[in-house]
N, C-alpha and C positions, 0 to 999 in steps of 0.2 A: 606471331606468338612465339616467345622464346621461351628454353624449357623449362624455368619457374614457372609460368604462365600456363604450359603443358601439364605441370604436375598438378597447379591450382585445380586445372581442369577439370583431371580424372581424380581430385578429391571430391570435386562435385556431383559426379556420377555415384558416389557411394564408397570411394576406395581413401584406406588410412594415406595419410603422410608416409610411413615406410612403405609401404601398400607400391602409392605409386611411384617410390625412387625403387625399389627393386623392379618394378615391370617397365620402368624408361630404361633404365641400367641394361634388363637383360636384352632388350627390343632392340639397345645398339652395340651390343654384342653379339646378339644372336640366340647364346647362351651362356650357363656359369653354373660355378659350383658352390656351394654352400660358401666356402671359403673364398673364391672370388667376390660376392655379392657383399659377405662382411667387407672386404678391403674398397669395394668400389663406393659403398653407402656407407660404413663406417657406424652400421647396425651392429650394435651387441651379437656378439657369435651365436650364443645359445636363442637366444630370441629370435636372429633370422631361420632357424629349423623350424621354429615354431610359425614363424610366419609365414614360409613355403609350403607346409602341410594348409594352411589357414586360404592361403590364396589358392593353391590344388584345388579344396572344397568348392571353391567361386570360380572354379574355372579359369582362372588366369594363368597359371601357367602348368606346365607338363613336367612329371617327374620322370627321371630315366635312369634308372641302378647300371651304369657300365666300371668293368674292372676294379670291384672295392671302392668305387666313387660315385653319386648323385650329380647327375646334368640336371640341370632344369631350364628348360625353354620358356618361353613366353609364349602365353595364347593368342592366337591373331587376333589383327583390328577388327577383328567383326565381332570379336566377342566384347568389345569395349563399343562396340554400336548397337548391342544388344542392352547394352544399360543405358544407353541412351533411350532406346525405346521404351524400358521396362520406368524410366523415371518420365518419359513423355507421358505413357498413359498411367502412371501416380498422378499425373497435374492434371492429366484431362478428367479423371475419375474428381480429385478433389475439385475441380471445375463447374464440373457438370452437376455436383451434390452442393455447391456452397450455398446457393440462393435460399436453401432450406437451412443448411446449417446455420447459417447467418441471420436467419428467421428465428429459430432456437435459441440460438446465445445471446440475440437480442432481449428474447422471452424472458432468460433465465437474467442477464442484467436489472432487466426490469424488476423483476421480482423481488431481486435482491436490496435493488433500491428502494423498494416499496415498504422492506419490512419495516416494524417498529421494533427500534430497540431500548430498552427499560433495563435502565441500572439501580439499583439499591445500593446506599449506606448507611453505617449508623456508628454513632461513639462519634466522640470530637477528631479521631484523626481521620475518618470517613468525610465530614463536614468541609475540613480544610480542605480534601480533594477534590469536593465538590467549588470550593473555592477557586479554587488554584486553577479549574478546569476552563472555567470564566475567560481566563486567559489565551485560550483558543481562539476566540471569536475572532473573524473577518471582517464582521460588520458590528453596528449599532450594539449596545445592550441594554436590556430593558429589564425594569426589574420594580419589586415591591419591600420596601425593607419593613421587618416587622420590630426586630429592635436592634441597635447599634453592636454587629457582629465582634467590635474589638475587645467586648467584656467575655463574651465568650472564646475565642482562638486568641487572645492576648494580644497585648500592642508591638510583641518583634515578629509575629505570622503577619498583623493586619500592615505596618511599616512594609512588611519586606515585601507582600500582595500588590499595596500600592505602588512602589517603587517600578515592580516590573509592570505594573497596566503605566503607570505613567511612559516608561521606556519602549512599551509596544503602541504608545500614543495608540491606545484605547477613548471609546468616549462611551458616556451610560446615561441615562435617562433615570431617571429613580423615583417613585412618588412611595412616600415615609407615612406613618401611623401617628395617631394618638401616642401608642404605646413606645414607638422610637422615642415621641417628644420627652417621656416620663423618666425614658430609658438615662437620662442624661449622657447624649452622644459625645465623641470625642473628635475631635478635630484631627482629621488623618493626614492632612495637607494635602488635598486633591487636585490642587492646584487650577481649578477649575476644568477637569476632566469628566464632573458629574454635574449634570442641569436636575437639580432636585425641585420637588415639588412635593406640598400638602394636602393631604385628603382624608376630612374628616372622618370619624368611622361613623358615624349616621348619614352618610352616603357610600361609604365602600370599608367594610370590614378587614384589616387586613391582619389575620391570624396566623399566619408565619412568614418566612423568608423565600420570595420569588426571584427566578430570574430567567430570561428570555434572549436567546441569542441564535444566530444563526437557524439550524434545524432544532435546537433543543429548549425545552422547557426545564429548568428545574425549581423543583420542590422543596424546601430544608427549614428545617425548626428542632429548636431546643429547651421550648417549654416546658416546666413542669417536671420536670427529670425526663422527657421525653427528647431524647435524641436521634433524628433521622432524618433521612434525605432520600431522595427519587427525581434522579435524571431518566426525560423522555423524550426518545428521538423519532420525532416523526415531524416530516418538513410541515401536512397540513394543521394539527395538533401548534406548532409554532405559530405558522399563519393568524391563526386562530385568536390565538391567546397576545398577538400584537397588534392586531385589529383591536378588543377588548382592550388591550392598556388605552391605546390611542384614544378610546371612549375617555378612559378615566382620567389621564393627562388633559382631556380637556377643561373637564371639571374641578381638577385640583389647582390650587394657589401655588404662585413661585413662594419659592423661601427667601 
């Protein structure tokens, strides 16, 4: 072990970077004074007084007032085997408690993971976040359109929307309404990233804007002067409700 390796050391046990270049320094010297210990370490003058009062505290080294001057010795090796013990039985104590802690923080991840989280939006610039959010997804997405979203967020949000699911090669599943067909849709150039599908509403009603992706459900319509949206995160809540598409994809016609 050479004495970068030494210094590494005794920072492991608890002691600063200066910490332990003044207690190597004075250990092969013997001793020093204030003024020697700046020149050896090349510590700020005023900060090594500070530092020597700071290590005195912890024991490391001895102060000695001779002749209008301060010696300071270093504290023997046994007091740097004393931090060894005092950090052995830190580890043996956190040791000895982990199975439980471990049990705990397990606990509390779980929980954490467990909750449901419920967002609200509302106004057109809430909608397009719920849009844009879309874009998250890892996996599949799955969804209900109620009518052709680009008459509402306009055709340089819905271009600019498409552009990026096309460049995160995205894929959607989509089954459309009566009221999409009424809507007269616009051709976004999807480039076949969406497998669309028909479902009359005298077999599935579909009264606003759905969509399904990874852990989230969202909710969003802008009927009637009614503007709102509700993202909700709960993985079984997802499960659920792609099970339920899967029913109705099978029942609906390709476009």
């Amino acid at each position: 072990m050479n004495k970068q390796e030494l210094r590494g050391y005794l920072q492991k046990l608890g002691l600063t970077s200066d910490e332990a270049s003044v207690y190597l320094e004075l250990l092969e010297k013997g001793q020093g004074t204030p003024l020697s210990i700046y020149r050896l370490t090349g510590i700020n003058r005023t900060k090594v007084y500070r530092l020597i009062d700071q290590m005195e505290k912890s024991k490391l080294v001895v102060q000695e007032i001779r002749d209008k001057t301060t010696m300071v010795s270093p504290a023997p090796i046994e007091r740097v085997e004393e931090l060894l013990k005092q950090k052995q039985g830190v580890v043996a104590e956190l040791s000895k408690n982990w199975s439980e802690a471990a049990t705990m923080l397990s606990q509390m991840q779980a929980s954490r993971q467990a909750e449901t989280k419920v967002k609200y939006y509302k106004g057109k610039s809430g909608i397009e976040q719920m849009v844009w959010n879309v874009l998250k997804a890892k996996k599949e997405i799955l969804g209900y359109t109620f009518r052709d979203l680009s008459h509402f967020v306009g055709a340089k949000f819905m271009n600019s929307f498409v552009e990026e699911f096309k460049l995160r090669n995205l894929k959607m599943r989509d089954i459309y309404s009566d009221e999409y067909l009424a809507s007269q849709p616009i051709d976004n150039n999807w480039a076949g990233k969406i497998d669309s599908r028909y479902l009359p509403g005298n077999i599935l009603a579909i009264p606003h804007q759905m969509d399904i992706y990874d852990d989230v459900v969202t909710f969003y319509s802008w009927n009637e002067g009614e503007v709102w949206g509700t993202e909700i995160y709960n993985p079984k809540v997802a499960q659920m409700q792609k099970q339920l598409f899967e029913l109705a994809w099978e029942k609906a016609k390709k476009a």
